[in-house]
C-alpha positions as CSV (number, residue, x, y, z in Angstrom):
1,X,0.0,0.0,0.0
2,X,1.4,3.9,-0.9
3,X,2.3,6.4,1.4
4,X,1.1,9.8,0.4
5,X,2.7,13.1,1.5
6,X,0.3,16.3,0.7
7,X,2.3,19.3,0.3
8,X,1.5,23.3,0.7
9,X,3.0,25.8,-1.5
10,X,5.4,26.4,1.3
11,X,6.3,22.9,1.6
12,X,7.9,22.9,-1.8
13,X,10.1,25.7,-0.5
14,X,11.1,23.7,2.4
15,X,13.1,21.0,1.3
16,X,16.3,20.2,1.9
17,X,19.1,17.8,2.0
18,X,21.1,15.9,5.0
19,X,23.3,13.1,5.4
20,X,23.1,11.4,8.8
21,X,26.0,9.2,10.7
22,X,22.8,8.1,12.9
23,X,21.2,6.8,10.3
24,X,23.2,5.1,8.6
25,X,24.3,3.0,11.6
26,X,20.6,2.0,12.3
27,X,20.2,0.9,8.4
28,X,24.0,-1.1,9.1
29,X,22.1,-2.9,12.4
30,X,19.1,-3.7,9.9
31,X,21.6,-5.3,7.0
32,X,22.8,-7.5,9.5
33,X,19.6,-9.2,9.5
34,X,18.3,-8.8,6.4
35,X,19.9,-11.4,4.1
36,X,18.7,-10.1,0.6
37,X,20.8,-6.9,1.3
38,X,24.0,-9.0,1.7
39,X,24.9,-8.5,-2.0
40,X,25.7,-5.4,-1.8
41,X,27.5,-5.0,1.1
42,X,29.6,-8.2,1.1
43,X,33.3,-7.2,1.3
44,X,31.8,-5.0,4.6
45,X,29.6,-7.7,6.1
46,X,33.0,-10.2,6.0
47,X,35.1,-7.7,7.6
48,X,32.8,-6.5,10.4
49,X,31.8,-10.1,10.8
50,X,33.3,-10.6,14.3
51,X,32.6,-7.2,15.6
52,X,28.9,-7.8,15.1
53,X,28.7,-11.0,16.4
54,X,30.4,-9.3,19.4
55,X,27.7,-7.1,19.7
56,X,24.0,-8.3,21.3
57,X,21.4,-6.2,18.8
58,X,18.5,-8.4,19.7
59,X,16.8,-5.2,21.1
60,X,17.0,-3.2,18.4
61,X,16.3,-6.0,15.7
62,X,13.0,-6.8,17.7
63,X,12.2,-3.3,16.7
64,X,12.9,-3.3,12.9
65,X,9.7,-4.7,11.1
66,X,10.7,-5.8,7.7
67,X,7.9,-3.4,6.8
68,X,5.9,-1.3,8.9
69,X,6.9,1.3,11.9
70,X,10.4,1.9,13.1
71,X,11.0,3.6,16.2
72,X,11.2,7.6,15.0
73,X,13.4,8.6,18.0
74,X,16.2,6.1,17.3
75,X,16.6,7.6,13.8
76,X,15.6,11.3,13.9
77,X,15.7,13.5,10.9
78,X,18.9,15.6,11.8
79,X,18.2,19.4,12.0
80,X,21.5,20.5,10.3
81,X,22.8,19.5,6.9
82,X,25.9,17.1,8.5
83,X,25.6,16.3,12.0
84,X,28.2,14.5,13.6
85,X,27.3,11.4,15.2
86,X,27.4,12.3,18.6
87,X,25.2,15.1,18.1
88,X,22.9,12.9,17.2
89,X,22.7,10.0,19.3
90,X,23.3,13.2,22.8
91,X,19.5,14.1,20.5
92,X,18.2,10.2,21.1
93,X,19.3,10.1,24.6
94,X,17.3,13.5,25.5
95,X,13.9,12.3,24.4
96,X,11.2,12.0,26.3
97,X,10.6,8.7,27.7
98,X,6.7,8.8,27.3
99,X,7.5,9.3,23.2
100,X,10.0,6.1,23.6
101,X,7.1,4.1,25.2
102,X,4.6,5.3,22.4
103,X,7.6,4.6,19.7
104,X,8.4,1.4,20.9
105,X,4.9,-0.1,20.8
106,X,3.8,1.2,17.6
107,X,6.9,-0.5,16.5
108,X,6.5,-3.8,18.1
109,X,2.7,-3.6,17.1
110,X,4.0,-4.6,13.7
111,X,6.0,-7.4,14.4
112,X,3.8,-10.8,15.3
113,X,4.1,-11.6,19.0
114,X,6.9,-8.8,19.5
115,X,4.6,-6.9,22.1
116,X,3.9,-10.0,24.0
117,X,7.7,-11.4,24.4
118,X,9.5,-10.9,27.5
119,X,12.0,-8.4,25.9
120,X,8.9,-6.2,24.2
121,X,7.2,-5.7,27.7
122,X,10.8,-5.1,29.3
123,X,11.3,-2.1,26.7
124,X,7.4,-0.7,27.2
125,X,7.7,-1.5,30.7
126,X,10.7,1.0,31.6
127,X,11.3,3.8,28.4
128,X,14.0,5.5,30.3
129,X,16.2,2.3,30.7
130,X,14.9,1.3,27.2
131,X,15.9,4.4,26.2
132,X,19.6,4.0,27.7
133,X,19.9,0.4,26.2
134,X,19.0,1.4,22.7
135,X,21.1,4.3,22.5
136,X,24.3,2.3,24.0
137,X,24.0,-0.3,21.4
138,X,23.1,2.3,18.8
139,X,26.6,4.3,19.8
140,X,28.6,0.7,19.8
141,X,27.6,-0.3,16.8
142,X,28.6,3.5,15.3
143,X,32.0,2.8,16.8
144,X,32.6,-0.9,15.4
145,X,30.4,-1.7,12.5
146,X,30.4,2.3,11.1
147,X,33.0,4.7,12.2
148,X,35.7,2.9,10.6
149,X,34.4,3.4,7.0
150,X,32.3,6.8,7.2
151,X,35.0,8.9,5.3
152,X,34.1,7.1,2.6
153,X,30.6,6.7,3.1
154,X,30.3,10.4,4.1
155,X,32.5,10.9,0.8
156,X,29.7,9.1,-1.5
157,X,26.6,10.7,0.6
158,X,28.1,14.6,-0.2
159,X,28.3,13.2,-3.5
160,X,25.2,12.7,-4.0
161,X,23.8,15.7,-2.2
162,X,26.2,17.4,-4.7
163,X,24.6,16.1,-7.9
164,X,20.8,16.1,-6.4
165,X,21.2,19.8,-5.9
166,X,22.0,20.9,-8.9
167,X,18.8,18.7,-10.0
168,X,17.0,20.1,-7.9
169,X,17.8,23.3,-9.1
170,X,17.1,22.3,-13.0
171,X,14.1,20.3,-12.6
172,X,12.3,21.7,-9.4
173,X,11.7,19.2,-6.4
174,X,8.6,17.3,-9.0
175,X,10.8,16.2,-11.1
176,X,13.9,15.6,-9.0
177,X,11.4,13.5,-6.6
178,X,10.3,11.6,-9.6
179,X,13.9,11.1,-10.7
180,X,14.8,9.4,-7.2
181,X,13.1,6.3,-7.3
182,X,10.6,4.1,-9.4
183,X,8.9,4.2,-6.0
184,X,8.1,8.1,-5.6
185,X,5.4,9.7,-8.2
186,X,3.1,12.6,-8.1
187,X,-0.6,11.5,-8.4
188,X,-1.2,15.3,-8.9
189,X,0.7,18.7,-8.1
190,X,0.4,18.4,-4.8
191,X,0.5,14.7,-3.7
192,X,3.5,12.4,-3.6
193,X,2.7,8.8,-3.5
194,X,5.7,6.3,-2.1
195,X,5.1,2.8,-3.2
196,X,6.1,-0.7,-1.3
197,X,5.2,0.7,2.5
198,X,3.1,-1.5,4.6
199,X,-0.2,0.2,5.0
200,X,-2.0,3.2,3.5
201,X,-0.6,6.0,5.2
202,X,-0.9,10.1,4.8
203,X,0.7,12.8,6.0
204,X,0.0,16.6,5.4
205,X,3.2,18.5,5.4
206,X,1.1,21.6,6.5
207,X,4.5,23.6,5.9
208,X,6.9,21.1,7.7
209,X,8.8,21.0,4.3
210,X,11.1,17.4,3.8
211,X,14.1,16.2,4.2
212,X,16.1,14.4,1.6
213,X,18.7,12.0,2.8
214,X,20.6,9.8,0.3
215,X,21.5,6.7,2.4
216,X,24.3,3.6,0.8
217,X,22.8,1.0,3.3
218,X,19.1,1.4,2.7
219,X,19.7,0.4,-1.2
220,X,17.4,-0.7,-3.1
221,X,14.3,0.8,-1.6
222,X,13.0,3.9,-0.6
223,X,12.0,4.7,2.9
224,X,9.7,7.6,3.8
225,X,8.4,8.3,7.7
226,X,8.7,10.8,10.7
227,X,4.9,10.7,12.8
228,X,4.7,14.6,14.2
229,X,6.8,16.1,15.9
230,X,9.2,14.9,13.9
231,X,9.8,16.6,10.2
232,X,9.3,14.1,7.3
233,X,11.6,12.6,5.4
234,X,12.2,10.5,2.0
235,X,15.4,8.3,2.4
236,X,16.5,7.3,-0.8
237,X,19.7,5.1,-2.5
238,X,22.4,6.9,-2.8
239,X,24.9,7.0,-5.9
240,X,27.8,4.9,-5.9
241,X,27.1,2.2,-4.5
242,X,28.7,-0.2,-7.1
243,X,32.3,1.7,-5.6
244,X,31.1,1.8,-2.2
245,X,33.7,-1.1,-1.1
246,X,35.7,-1.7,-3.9
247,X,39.5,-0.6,-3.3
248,X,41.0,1.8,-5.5
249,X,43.4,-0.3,-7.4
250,X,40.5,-2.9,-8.2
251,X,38.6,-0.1,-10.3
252,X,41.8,1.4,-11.7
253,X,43.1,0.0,-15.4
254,X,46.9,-1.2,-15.2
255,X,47.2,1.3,-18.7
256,X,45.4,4.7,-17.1
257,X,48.4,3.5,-14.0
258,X,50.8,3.6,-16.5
259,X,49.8,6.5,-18.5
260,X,49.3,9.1,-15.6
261,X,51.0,7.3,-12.5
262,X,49.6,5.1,-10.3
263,X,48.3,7.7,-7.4
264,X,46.9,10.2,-10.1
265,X,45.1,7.9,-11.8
266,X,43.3,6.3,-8.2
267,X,42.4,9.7,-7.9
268,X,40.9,10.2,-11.6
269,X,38.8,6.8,-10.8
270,X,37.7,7.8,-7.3
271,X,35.5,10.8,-8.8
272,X,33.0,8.8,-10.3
273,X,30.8,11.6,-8.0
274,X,32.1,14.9,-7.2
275,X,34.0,15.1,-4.2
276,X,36.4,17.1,-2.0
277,X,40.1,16.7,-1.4
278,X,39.5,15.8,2.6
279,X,37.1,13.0,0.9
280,X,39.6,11.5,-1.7
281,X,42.1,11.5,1.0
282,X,39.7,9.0,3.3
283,X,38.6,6.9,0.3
284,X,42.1,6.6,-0.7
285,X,44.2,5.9,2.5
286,X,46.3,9.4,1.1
287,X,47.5,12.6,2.9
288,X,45.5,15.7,1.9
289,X,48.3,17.4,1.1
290,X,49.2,14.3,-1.7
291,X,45.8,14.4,-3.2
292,X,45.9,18.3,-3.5
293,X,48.5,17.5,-5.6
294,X,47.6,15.6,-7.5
295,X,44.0,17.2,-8.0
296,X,46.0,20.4,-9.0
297,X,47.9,18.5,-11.3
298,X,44.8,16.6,-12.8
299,X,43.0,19.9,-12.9
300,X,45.9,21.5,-14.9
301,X,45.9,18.9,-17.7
302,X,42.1,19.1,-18.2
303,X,41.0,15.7,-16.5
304,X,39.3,17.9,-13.6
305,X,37.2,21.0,-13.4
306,X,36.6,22.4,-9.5
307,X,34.0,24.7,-7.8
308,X,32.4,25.8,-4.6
309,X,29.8,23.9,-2.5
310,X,28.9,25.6,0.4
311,X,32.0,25.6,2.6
312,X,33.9,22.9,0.2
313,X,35.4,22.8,-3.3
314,X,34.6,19.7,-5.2
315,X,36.3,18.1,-8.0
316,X,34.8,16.3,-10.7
317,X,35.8,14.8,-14.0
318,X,35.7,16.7,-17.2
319,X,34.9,14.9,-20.5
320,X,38.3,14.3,-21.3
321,X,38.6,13.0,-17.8
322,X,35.7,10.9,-17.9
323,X,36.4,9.8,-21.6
324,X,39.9,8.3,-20.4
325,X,38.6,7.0,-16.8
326,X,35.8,5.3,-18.7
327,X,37.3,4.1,-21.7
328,X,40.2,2.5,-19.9
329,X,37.9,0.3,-17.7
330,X,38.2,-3.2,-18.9
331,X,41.4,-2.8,-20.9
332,X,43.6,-3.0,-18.0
């Protein structure tokens, strides 16, 4: 059944984009127990393998509904464009516990039995040390399942926010929304229906506006949620994905190595998406100052054009650049 969002005028004026640490950490805890994400992810789930089995996510599993409501105040919308993670999860351990207990159930109510089981009446039973549990193994499973790899995450995620705004600015938020995801369509100007929810849902936005946040471990479908207080949000794939874990020298021909260096060309290859040098330098395992280098250099033969977003300057591929990163691919 769809999910409809009814937008104002002002709604459509409201939108805006956020990548969020806190997010992406829940969606890691859910791939863990969702087999039919494993593709994607594999070289990750093998190297994490022992860190998660390390970890006891029962509790938060038992409140992860392969469809239906997930708990809004584990996975708040962020209120800033890139909030750290502990920002976020200082946000989850602040809420009120009588929200927690009304999250909780509403979550449980859609998983058979969950309410009845001995570890869903602990959690509705006492929302404050609910609250505390949740938000431990929430920040543990940041620190051994997450952190380690969010440069590059964080590097893809911009990435995407890069190229989505400058859709956004060509084709208005209809058709960017349209764009997203087979799942998102307009049924008229004002109405946007989201496809493969569980339940027929609405929301009126009644000038709320919505967030947009590109997510790697929520691929291949889009989530959309947030019951008031909360702002609404669509959570769609992200770009990339197909680099997402791949190291450098696995998507980098032997000839582009020999042509322009083995460093320079990693770099070329890294900017399937537009990114900054801080990014490059966590995707790549590389000094800033080495990758400044050799974007300057890369810039100065015409492989690279640059240019300001927000407090950053991205680099992306010019058509020679992606003529020779492309055409290279499979000759190696």
């Amino acid at each position: 059944m769809p999910f409809h969002l009814h937008f104002a005028e002002s709604d459509l004026l409201r939108c805006r984009f956020a990548v969020s640490p806190l997010w992406e950490t829940q969606e890691a805890v859910r791939t863990l127990a969702r087999p039919g994400r494993a593709a994607y992810h594999l070289p990750w789930l093998r190297r994490i393998r022992d860190a998660a089995a390390a970890l006891d996510l029962a509790p938060l599993h038992l409140l992860m509904p392969e469809f239906g409501h997930n708990p809004d105040f584990l996975s708040r919308p962020p209120v800033v464009a890139a909030p750290s993670f502990e920002e976020e999860i200082a946000a989850v351990r602040a809420t009120d516990p009588e929200l927690v207990r009304t999250d909780i159930r509403l979550a449980l109510a859609d998983t058979p039995g969950a309410a009845e089981s001995p570890a869903g009446r602990a959690l509705t039973a006492d929302p404050a040390a609910a609250l505390r549990t949740l938000a431990d193994l929430l920040e543990r499973a940041w620190q051994e399942l997450v952190a380690p790899d969010w440069p590059r995450l964080r590097t893809l995620l911009e990435a995407d926010v890069a190229y989505h705004s400058r859709r956004l600015a060509e084709l208005g938020l209809q058709g960017l929304l349209g764009e997203l995801s087979p799942q998102l369509s307009w049924t008229d100007g004002t109405t946007l229906r989201i496809t493969g929810t569980n339940g027929d849902h609405t929301r009126v936005l009644a000038g709320a506006g919505l967030v947009l946040m590109p997510s790697m471990f929520v691929w291949p479908r889009v989530v959309s949620g947030y019951l008031p207080p909360w702002q609404p949000a669509v959570i769609y794939p992200a770009r990339g994905i197909g680099a997402l874990w791949s190291r450098p020298s696995e998507r980098t021909p032997a000839a582009l190595a020999r042509l322009l260096g083995r460093a320079r060309a990693e770099v070329l290859c890294a900017l399937d998406e537009p990114a900054s040098t801080t990014a490059l330098a966590g995707v790549l395992g590389l000094a800033p100052s080495t990758v400044s280098g050799h974007l300057s250099a890369l810039r100065g033969a015409g492989l690279l054009t640059a240019r300001r977003y927000g407090h950053q300057v991205l680099y992306e591929r010019t058509p020679l650049g992606i003529a020779l990163a492309v055409s290279q691919r499979g000759t190696g």
